[in-house]
C-alpha positions in Angstrom: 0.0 0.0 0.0 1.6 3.3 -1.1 1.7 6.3 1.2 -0.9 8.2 -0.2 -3.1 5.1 0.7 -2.3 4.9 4.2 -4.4 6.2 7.0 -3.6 9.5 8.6 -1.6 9.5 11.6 -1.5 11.1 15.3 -3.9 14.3 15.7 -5.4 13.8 12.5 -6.3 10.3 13.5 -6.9 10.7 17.0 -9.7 13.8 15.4 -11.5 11.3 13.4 -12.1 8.6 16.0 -13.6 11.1 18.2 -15.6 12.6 15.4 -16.8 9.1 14.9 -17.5 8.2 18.5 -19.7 11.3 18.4 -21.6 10.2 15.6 -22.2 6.8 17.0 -24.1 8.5 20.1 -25.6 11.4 18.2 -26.8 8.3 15.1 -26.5 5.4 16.6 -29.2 6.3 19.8 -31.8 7.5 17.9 -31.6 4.8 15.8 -31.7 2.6 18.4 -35.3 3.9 19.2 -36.3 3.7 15.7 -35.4 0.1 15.7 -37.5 -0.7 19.0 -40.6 1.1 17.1 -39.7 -0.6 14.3 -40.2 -3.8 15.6 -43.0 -3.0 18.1 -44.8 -1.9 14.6 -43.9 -5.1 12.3 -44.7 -7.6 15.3 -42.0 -9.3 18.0 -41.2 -12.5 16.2 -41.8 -15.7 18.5 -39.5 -18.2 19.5 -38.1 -18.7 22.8 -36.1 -16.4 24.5 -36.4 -13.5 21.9 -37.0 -10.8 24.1 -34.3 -11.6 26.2 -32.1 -11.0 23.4 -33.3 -8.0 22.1 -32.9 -6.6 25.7 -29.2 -8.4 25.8 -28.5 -6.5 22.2 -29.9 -3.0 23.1 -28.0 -2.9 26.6 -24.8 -3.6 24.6 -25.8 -1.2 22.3 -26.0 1.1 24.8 -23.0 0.5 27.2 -20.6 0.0 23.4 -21.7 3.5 22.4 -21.0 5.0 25.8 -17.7 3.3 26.1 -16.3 3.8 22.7 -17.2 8.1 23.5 -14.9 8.0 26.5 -12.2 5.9 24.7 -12.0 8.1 22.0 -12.5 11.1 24.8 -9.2 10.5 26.8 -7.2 7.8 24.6 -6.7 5.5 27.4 -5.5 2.7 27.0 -6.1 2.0 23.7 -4.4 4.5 21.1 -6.3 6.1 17.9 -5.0 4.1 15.9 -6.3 0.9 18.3 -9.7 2.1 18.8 -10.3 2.7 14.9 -9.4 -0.8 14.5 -11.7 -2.1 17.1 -14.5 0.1 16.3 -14.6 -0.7 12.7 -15.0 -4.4 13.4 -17.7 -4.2 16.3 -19.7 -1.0 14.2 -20.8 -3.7 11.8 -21.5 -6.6 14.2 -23.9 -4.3 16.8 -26.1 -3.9 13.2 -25.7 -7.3 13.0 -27.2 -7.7 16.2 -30.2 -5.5 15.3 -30.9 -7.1 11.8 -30.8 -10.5 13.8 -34.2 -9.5 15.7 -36.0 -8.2 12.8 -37.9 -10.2 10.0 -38.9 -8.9 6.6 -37.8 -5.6 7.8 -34.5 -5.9 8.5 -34.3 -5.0 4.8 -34.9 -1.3 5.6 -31.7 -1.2 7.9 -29.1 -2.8 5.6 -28.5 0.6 4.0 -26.8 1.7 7.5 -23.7 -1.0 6.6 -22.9 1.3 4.2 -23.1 4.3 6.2 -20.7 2.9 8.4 -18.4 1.4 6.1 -18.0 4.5 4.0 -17.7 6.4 7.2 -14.8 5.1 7.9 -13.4 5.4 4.4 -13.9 8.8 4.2 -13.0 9.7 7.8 -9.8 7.6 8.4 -8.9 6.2 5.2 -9.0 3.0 2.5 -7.6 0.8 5.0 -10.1 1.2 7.7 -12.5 0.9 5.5 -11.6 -2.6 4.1 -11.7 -3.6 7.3 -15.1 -2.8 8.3 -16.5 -3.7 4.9 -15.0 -7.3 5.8 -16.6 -7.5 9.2 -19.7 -5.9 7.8 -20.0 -9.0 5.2 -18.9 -11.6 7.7 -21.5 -10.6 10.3 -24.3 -10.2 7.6 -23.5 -13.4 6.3 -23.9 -15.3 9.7 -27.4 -13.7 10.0 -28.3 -14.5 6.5 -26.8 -17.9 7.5 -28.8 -18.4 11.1 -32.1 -15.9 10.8 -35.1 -18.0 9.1 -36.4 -15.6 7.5 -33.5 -14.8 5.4 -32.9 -18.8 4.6 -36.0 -18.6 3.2 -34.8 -15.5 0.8 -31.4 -16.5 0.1 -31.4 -14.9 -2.9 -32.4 -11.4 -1.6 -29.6 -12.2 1.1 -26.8 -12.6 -1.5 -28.2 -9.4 -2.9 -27.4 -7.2 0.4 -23.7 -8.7 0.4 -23.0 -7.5 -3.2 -24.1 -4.5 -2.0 -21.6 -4.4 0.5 -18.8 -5.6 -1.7 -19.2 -3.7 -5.0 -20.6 -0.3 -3.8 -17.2 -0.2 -1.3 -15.0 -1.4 -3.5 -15.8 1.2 -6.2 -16.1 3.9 -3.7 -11.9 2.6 -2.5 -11.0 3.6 -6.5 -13.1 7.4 -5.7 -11.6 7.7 -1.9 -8.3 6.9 -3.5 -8.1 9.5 -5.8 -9.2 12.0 -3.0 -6.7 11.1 -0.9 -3.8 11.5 -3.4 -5.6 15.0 -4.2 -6.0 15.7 -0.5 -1.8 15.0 -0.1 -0.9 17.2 -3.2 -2.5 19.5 -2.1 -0.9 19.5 1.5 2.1 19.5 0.2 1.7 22.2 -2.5 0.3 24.3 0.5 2.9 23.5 2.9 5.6 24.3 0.1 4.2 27.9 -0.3 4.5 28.5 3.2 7.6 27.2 3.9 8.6 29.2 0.4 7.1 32.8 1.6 8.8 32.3 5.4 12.2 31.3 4.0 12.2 34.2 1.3 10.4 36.5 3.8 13.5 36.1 6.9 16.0 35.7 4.4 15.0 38.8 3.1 14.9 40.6 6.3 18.3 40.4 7.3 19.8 42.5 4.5 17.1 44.7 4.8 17.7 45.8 8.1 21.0 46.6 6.9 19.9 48.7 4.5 18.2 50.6 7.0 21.1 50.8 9.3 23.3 52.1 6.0 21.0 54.7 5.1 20.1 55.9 9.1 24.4 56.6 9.3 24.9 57.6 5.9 21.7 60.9 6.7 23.1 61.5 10.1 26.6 62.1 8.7 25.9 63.7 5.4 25.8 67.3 5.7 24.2 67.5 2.0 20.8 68.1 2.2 20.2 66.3 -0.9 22.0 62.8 -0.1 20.1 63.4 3.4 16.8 63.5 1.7 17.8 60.0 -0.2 18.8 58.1 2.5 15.4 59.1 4.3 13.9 58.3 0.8 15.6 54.8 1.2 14.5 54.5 4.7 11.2 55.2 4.1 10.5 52.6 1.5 12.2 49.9 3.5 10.5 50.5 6.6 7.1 49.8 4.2 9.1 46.8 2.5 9.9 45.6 5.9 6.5 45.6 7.2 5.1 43.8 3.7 7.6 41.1 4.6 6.7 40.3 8.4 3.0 40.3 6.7 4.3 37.2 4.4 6.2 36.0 7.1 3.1 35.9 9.7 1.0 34.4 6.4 3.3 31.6 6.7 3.1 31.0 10.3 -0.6 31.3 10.3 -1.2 28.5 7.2 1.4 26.3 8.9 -0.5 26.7 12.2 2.5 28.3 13.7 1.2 31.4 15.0 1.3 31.4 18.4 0.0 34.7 20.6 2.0 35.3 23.7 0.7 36.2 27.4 2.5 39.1 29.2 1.7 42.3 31.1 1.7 45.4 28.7 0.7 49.2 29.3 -1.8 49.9 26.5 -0.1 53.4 26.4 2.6 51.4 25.5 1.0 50.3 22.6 -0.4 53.9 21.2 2.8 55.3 21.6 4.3 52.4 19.2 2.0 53.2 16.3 2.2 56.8 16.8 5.7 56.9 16.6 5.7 54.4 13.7 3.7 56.0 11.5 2.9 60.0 12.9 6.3 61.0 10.6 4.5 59.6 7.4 1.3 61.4 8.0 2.7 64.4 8.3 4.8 63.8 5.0 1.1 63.9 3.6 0.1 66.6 5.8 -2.5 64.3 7.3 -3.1 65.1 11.5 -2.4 61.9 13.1 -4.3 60.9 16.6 -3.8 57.8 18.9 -6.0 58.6 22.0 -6.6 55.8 25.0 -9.8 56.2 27.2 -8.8 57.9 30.7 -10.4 55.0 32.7 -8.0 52.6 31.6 -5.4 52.5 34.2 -4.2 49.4 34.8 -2.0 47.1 32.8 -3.6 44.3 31.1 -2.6 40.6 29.8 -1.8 39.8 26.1 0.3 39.8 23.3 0.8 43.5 23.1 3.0 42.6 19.9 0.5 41.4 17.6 -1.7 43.8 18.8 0.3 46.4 17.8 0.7 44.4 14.4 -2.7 44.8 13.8 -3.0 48.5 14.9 -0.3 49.4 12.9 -1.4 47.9 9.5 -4.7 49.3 10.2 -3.4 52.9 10.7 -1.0 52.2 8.3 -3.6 51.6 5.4 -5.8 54.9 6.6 -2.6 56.7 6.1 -1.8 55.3 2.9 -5.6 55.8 1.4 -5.9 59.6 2.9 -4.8 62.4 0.9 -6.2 64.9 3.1 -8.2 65.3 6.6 -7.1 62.8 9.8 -6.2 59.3 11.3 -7.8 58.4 14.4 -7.0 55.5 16.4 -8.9 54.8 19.9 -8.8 52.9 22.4 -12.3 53.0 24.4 -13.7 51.6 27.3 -16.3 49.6 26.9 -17.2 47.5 29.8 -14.9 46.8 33.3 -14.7 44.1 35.2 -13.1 42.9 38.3 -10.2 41.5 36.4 -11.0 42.5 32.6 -11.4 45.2 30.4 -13.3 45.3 27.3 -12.3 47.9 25.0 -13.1 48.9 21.4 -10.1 49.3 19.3 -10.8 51.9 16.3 -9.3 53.1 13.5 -10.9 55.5 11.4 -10.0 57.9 8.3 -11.2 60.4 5.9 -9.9 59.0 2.8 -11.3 57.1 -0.7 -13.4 54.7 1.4 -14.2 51.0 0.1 -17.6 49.9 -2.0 -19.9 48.2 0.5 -19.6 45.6 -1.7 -16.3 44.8 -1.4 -16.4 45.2 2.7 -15.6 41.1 3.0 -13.7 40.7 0.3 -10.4 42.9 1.4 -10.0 40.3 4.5 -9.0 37.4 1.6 -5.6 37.3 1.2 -3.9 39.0 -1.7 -7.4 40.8 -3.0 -6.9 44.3 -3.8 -9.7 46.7 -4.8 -8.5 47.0 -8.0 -5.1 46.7 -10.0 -5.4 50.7 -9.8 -5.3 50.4 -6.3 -1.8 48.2 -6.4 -0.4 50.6 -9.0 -0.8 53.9 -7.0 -0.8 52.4 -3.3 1.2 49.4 -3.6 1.5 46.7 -0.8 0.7 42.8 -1.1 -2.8 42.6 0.3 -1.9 40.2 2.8 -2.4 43.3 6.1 -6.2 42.7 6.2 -6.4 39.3 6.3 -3.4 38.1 8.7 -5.1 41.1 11.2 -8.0 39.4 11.2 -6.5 36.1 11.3 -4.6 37.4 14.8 -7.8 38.9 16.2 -9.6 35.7 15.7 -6.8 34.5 17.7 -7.7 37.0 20.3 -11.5 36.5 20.7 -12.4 39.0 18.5 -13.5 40.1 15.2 -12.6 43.1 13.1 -15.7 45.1 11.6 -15.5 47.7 9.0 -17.9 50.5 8.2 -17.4 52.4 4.7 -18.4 54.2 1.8 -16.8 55.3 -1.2 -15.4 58.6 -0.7 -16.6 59.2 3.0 -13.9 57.3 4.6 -13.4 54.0 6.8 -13.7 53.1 10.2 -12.2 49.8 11.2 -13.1 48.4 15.1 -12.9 45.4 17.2 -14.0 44.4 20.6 -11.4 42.5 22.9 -11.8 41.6 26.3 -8.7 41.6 28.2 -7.1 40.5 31.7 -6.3 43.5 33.9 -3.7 44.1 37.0 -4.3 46.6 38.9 -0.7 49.3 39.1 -1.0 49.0 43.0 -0.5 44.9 42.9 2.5 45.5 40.6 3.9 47.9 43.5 7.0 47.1 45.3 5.7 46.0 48.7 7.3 47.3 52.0 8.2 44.3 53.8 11.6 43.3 55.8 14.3 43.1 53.6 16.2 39.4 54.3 19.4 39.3 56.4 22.4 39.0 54.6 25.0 36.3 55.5 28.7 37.4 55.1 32.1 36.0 54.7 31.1 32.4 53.7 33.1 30.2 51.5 31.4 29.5 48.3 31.5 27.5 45.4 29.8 28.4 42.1 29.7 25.9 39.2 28.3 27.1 35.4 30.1 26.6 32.2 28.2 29.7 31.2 30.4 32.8 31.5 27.8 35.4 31.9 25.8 33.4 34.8 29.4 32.5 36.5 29.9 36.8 36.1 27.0 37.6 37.3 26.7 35.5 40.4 30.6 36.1 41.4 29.4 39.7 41.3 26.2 39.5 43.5 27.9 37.2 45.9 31.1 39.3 46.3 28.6 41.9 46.9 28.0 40.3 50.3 32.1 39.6 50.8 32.1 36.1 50.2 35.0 34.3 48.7 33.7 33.1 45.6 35.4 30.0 43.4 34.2 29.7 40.3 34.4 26.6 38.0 33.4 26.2 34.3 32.2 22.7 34.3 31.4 19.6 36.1 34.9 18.3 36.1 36.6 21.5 37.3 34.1 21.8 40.0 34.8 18.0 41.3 38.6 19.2 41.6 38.2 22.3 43.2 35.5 20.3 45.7 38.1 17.3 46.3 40.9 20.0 47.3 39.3 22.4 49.3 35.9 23.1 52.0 32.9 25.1 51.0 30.4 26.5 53.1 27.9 26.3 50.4 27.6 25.1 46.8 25.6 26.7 43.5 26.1 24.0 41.0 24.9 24.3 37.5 22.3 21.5 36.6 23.0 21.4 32.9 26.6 21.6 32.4 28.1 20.0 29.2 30.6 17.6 30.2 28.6 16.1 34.2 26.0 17.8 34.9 25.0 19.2 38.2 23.4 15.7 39.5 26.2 13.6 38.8 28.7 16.3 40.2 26.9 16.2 43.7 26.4 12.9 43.7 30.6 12.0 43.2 31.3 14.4 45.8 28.6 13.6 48.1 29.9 9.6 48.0 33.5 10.8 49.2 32.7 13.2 52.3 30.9 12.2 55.1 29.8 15.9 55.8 29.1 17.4 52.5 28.5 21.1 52.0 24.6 22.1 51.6 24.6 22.2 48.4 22.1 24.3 45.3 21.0 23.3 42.1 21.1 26.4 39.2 18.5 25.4 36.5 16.6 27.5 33.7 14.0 24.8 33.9 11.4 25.7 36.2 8.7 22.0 35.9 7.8 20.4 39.0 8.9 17.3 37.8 12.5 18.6 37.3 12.6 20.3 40.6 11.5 17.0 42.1 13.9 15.0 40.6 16.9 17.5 41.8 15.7 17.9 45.6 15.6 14.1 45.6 19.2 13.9 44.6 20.1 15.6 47.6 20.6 18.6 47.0 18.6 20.9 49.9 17.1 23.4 46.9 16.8 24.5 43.5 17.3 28.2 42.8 15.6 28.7 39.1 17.5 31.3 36.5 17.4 34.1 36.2 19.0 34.0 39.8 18.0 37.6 42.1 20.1 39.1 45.1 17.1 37.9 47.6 17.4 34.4 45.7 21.0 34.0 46.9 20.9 35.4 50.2 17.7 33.3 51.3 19.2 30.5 50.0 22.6 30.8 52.1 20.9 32.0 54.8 18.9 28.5 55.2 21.9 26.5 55.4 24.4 29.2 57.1 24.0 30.7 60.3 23.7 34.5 60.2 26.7 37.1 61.0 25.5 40.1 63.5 25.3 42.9 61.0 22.8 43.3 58.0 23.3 44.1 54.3 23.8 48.0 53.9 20.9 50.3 53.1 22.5 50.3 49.3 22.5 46.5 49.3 19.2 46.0 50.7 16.6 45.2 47.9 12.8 45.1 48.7 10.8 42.2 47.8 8.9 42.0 45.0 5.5 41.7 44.3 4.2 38.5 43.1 3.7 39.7 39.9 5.8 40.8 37.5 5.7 41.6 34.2 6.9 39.8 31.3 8.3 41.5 28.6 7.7 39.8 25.0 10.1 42.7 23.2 13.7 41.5 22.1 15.1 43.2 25.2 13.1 44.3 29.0 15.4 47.1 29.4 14.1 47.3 33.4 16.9 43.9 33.6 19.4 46.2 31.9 18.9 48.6 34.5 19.3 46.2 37.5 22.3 44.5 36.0 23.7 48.6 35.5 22.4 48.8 39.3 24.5 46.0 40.3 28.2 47.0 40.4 30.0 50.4 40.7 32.7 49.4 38.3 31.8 51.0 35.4 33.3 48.1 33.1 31.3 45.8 34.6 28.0 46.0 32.2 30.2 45.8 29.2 31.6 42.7 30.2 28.2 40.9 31.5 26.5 41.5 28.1 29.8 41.4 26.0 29.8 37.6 27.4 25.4 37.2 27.3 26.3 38.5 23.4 28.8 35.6 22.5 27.0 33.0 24.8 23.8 33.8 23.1 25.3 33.5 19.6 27.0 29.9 20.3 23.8 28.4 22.0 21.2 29.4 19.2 23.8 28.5 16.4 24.2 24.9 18.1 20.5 25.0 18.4 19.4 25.6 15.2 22.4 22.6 14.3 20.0 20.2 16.7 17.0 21.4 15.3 18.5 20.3 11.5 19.7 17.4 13.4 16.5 16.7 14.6 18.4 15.8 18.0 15.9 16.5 20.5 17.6 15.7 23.1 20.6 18.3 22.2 17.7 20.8 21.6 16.3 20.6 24.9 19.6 20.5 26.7 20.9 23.9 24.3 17.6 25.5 24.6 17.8 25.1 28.4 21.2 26.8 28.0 19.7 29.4 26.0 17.1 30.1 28.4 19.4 30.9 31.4 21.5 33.3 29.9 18.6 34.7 27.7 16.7 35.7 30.8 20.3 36.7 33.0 20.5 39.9 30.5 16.4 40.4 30.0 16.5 38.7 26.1 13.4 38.1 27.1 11.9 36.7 23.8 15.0 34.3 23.2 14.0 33.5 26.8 10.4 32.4 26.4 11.3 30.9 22.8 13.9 28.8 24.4 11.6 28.2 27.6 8.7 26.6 25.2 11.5 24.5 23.3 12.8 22.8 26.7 9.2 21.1 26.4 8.4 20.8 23.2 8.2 16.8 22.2 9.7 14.8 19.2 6.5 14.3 17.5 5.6 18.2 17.6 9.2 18.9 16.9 8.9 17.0 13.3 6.1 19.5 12.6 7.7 22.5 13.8 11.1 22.4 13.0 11.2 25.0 10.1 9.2 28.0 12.1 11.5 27.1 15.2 14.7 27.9 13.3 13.3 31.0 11.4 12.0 32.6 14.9 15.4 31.3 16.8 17.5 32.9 14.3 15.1 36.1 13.8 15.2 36.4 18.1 18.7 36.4 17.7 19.7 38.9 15.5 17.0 41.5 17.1 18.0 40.4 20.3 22.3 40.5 19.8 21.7 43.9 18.2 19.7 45.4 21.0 22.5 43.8 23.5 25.2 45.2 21.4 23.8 48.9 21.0 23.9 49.1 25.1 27.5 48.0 25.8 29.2 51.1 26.4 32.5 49.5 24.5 33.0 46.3 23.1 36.6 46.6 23.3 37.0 47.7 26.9 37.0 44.4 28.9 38.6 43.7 32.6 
């Protein structure tokens, strides 16, 4: 049987057999009750022990349909894969059952063999089909076989059997056709996307530095002419830039890739993004410019303030373009508040050439344009529209338009959205912890930037710090000298942290308390850690209060306390998550962290080149398909990611640490574009801070 032939596997499998345990209950029940009437109507044949049957074949009924639903509902024991089987056999024998207790009108039911049969074809595939067309012709012919009144009809009986075996079997020759249609067609579909996001980051990253050229080439020009060209050049890559990310999301979205975040945002946040994106090319056109927010929102909400400001922006960014004259509005209203939501109308509206009501649907397909007029003059792919609406739906919302030909647009959705209150995100006045001074310690990371940053916050307190760079180093320094306390690494390349504490733990008969550093922040994997023996896990990216609760548990306190300037007050339970390439409030607390005025260019001089060597071996596993080196590097990537506030290398890496083989196979392709696309943002950002690259301790 060739490939095309062959049953779908995994979700689209596990899909169908709950599709098809719903039908059995929502089809099978009623028919059930037909059935009973049925033969309440004709007459209940005689013979001995009949009714006790028909009761014995309608509890079964019953109890197979019921059982069947919550297989197929929670896939336990029995795989997909197991249950189609099974189900396809016993489908046609429960029938059987039924045309067993009817006479003359058992004819009426025979139709429902083919139901089920081509059911399955159609739902599974050609093979699951054969199988219940066999079971369906076996368990007809034992009826025709046992039932009188059908030995009395043999010829009529024969008849339903080449029923079941020539109206299948032609059907097979249709379904297999489909099938190799359906699988083209997959392909061809998955070949465009993988096409228009390859072209689409590929083009990108020369792009960019096109941008970059032209920004340095009109800041040191003093010619006003060569000026006005490079912000010519600008200009028209910033709108080739955003046509690309709209091919690039395209992609993501047909390949099911597009996945909305969840962080804390400010809406104003949000407003001030768009105007400052687009407020410059209004008012090339002379066009006044407005993004408002209603007054009553005042606290920050939870969402994916990114592709909401995708959406904003291409809305905006098409009033602009189709306004010659008048205003751009975009609001953000209150609508309704809530104890913990918001809902708020998002609006954009214009006073330009407006669209036909006519054509009010048809500029959400993807490449429609009003008119080749309209792509002359305006330009643009007409893929905005439709990938906004794509991410709204994503949202919970839907974008309506309201427009007329020459009287402008107005473009509005309704999203209801999470909320925080500002006074929960305030730092709390409690006690700060004790500091603990003096104590020997031992830290173990082959990551440079963690082993920096953790020398520093420790030395902060005056302890003597030893540092090692991997599991072998550590074991030496642990077998020559005593700690008071030990930070070991649990992912180190050549022993990791577990193995490291269990060697040294077998040769001393009063080992050091003792801490497991991990990016990876599952129960499970915290579980697994304390039982090794170590007395806690500290999870990356590690805090000043982290590190001196932690040593205070295992050491006993000096007299004095940490300095006013080294006390920190705790903070509130929650915090908010940036989703841009870099949360600069990180930046600040790493500049916060040491006087020496070196020390930030060396921290994120190291992040930089650590960052760089874990996504490029990351993207080698993920062409490797190595998923165990992908979790492993991306649990690297993580640590250091989040140590300098990369935060969206830091959640990208965070959701590859769990990502399984099977999902992996799917993914592979949009993982390596958005790894390497997270990198390049992210390194640039890091690199534009350090004060100079060339002045290192």
């Amino acid at each position: 049987m060739t490939s095309t032939q062959q049953a779908p596997i995994g979700a689209a499998v596990e899909a169908s057999v709950r599709a098809q345990a719903a039908v059995r209950l929502k089809v099978g029940l009623p028919m059930m009750a037909i059935w009973a009437a049925t033969l309440w109507y004709w007459g209940i044949p005689s013979g001995p022990g009949w009714l006790v049957a028909a009761w014995t074949v309608g509890v079964s009924h019953v109890l197979y349909a019921f059982i069947a639903f919550f297989l197929a509902k929670h896939l336990r024991p029995f795989s997909a894969e197991q249950l189609a089987v099974g189900t396809a056999i016993l489908d046609p024998m429960m029938l059987s059952g039924w045309i067993s207790m009817m006479d003359e009108a058992a004819g009426l039911y025979i139709c429902f063999y083919l139901f089920t049969i081509l059911g399955f074809g159609f739902r599974i595939g050609p093979r699951l089909m054969r199988i219940c067309q066999i079971s369906s012709m076996v368990s007809l012919a034992v009826v025709i076989a046992v039932a009188p009144v059908w030995r009395q009809h043999p010829i009529l009986g024969l008849s339903f059997l080449m029923i079941l075996f020539v109206v299948p079997l032609y059907a097979s020759g249709l379904l297999k056709k489909l099938h190799e249609a359906r699988v083209h067609a997959e392909h061809e579909s998955k070949a465009k996307s993988q096409l228009l996001a390859k072209v689409s980051h590929e083009l990108r990253t020369p792009l960019s530095g096109v941008v970059a050229a032209a920004q340095l080439i009109s800041a040191e020009t003093e010619d006003d002419r060569i000026a006005k060209r490079a912000e010519t050049i600008t200009s028209l890559s910033r709108d080739l830039l955003r046509e690309i990310n709209d091919l690039l999301d395209a992609a993501k979205y047909e390949a099911k890739a597009l996945v909305l975040e969840s962080a804390l945002f400010d809406l104003n946040d949000v407003m001030e993004r768009v105007r400052l994106t687009l407020a410059s090319t209004a008012a090339a056109k002379s066009i006044r410019f407005e993004a408002t927010i209603d007054d009553a929102v005042q606290d920050r909400i939870q969402g994916d303030s990114h592709y909401l400001s995708r959406v904003l922006i291409n809305l905006a960014g098409n009033a602009v373009k189709f306004t010659e004259k008048g205003k751009v509005e975009v609001t953000a209203k209150l609508l309704e508040e809530q104890a913990d939501s918001y809902r708020i109308r998002f609006s954009v509206q214009d006073t330009g050439i407006g669209i036909a009501p006519e054509l009010h649907q048809q500029i959400f397909e993807p490449f429609f344009q009003a008119s080749a007029g309209t792509t002359r003059q305006y330009g643009g792919t007409g893929l905005g529209m439709s990938i906004s609406r794509e991410i709204i739906a994503l949202m919970g919302g839907e974008i309506r338009v309201e427009s007329e030909l020459g009287k402008g647009s107005l473009f509005y959705f309704d999203l209801k959205l999470p909320k925080v209150s500002k006074a929960r995100l305030e730092v709390i006045s409690t006690p700060s912890i004790q500091a603990v001074y003096g104590k020997r310690v031992l830290v173990a990371d082959d990551n440079a930037t963690n082993v920096t940053l953790l020398k520093e916050l420790l030395e902060r307190d005056k302890h003597e710090v030893t540092v090692a760079y991997s599991g072998e180093e550590a074991l030496d320094y642990l077998n020559s000298g005593e700690y008071d306390v030990i930070f070991l690494d649990y992912n180190m390349g050549d022993i990791d942290g577990a193995k490291v504490l269990q060697i040294y733990r077998f040769g001393k008969l009063e080992p050091a308390p003792t801490y497991f550093l991990t990016a990876d922040v599952t129960e499970g994997t915290a579980e697994t850690l304390r039982e090794s023996g170590a007395v806690g896990v500290l999870h990356k990216p590690i805090s000043t209060d982290g590190l001196r609760q932690a040593i205070a548990q295992v050491c006993e306190r000096d007299s004095g306390v940490a300095s006013p300037s080294q006390q920190k007050p705790a903070q509130a339970p929650l915090k908010a998550v940036s989703i841009q390439y870099l949360d600069h409030s990180v930046i600040d607390d790493l500049r916060a962290m040491s006087d020496r005025p070196e020390f930030l260019g060396h921290v994120l001089s190291d992040a930089a080149d650590d960052i760089e060597r874990n996504c490029n071996n990351l993207i080698k596993a993920l062409l490797a398909d190595d998923i165990k080196q992908v979790h492993d590097t991306a649990h690297a990537l993580k640590g250091v990611s989040a140590s300098v506030g990369a935060a969206r290398l830091a959640s990208l890496a965070g959701k590859l640490m769990r990502v399984d083989r099977w999902e992996l196979k799917q993914t592979s392709d949009r993982w390596k574009t958005d790894i390497a696309e997270a990198k390049n943002q992210s390194l640039s950002a890091i690199r534009n801070i350090i004060p100079d690259r060339t002045a290192r301790p």
